[in-house]
N, C-alpha and C positions, 0 to 999 in steps of 0.2 A: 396832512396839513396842506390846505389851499392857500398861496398869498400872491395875488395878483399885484404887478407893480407896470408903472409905464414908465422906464428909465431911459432919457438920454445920454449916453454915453459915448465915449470913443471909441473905447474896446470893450467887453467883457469876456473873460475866461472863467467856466467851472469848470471845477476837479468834481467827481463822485468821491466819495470816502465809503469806509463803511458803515453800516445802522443806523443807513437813511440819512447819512450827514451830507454835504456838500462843502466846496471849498469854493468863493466866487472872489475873482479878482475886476475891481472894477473902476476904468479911469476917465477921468472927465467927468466927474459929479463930486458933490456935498457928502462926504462921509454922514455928516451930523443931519442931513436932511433924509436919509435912507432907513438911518437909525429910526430917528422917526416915526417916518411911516409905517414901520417893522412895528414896532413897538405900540404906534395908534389902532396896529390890526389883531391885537393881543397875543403877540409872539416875542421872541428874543433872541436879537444879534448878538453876536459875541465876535470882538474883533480881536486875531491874534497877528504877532508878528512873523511869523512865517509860517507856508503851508504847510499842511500835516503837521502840526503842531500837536504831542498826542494830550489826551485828556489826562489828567490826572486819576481819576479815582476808577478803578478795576469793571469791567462788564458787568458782576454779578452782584456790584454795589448800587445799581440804577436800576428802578420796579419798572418794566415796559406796560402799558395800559391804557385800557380804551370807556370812556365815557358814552354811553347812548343812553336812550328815552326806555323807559320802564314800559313804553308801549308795545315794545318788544317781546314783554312775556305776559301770559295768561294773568286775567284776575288770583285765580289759583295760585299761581308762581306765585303772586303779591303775599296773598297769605299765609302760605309755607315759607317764601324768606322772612316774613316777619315774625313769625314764630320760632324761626330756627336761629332768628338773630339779637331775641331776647331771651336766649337759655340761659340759666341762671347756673348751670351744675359745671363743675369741676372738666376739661377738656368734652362741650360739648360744641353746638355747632354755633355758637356765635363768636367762638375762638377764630372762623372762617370766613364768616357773614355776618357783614355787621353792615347796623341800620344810620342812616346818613340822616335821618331826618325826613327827608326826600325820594328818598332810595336805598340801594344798600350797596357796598364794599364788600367783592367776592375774592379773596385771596386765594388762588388757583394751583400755587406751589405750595398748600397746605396737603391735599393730597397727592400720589403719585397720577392716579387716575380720579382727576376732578368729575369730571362730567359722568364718572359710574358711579360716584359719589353721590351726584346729583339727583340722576334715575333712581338709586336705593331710597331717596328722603321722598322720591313720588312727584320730580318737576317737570314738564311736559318736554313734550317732543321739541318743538320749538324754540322752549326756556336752551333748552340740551345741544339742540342743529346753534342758534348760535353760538354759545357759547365755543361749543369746537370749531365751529369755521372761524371764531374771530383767533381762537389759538394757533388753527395751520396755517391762515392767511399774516398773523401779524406777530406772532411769538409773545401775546402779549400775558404776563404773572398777575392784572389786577383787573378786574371787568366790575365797571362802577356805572350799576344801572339808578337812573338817577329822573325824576318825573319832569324837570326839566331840561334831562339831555336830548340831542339830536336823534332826529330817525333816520336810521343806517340804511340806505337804496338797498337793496337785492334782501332784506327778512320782512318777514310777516309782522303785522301791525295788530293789533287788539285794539277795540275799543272801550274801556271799560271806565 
């Protein structure tokens, strides 16, 4: 997440936390004007009363996950997820892959090895490089390719 802001302030202090959190202490501006802006760039502040405040609900209760453009995988990929994500039988593959409409929802902690998963159903090299680079680079359990998500800098692009 990118959010650009241009704050006057007097001071500001951030903490890192961990899983990409932050802590920011900041004096000399409008709470409810920061809010705002946060909020006008389609994001969400959460203001608590003391730092490190911890969250309430356990690690393994929050799905980590990344949205990009369907342009990402082969015409092919297109037709094998959508095939795989209208099965109709008893634990097949659209228990994992499911169609958005737009795109599909890949639940990733469905198999232990997703992405051998993926090779065994016939999805391309590519569909496969990113699906793992976005696992090592971002830890993330739900890869929602979606026709109008962004295209991700550093994968190959399709045009189809």
């Amino acid at each position: 997440m990118k959010l650009s802001l241009t704050v006057e302030a007097d001071a500001i202090n951030v903490l890192a936390l961990n899983a990409g959190r932050i802590a920011v202490d900041i004096d000399g501006i409008e709470l409810a004007q920061l809010i705002d802006v946060v909020c006008d760039n389609g994001y969400s502040l959460r203001v608590v009363e003391e730092p490190g405040e911890k969250d309430p609900l356990p690690p393994v209760a929050r799905l980590n996950g990344i949205q990009c453009s369907t342009a990402h995988i082969t015409k092919a990929d297109n037709s094998l997820l959508y095939t795989f994500s209208h099965q109709n039988e008893d634990f097949g593959d659209s228990e994992w892959i499911s169609y958005t409409g737009s795109g599909y929802l890949i639940y990733l902690d469905a198999w232990q090895y997703p992405v051998l998963q993926l090779k065994k159903r016939g999805l391309s090299k590519a569909c496969r490089w990113l699906v793992v680079t976005l696992m090592r680079n971002y830890a993330i359990r739900i890869l929602h390719l979606d026709a109008l998500g962004e295209l991700l800098p550093g994968f190959i692009t399709f045009d189809w």
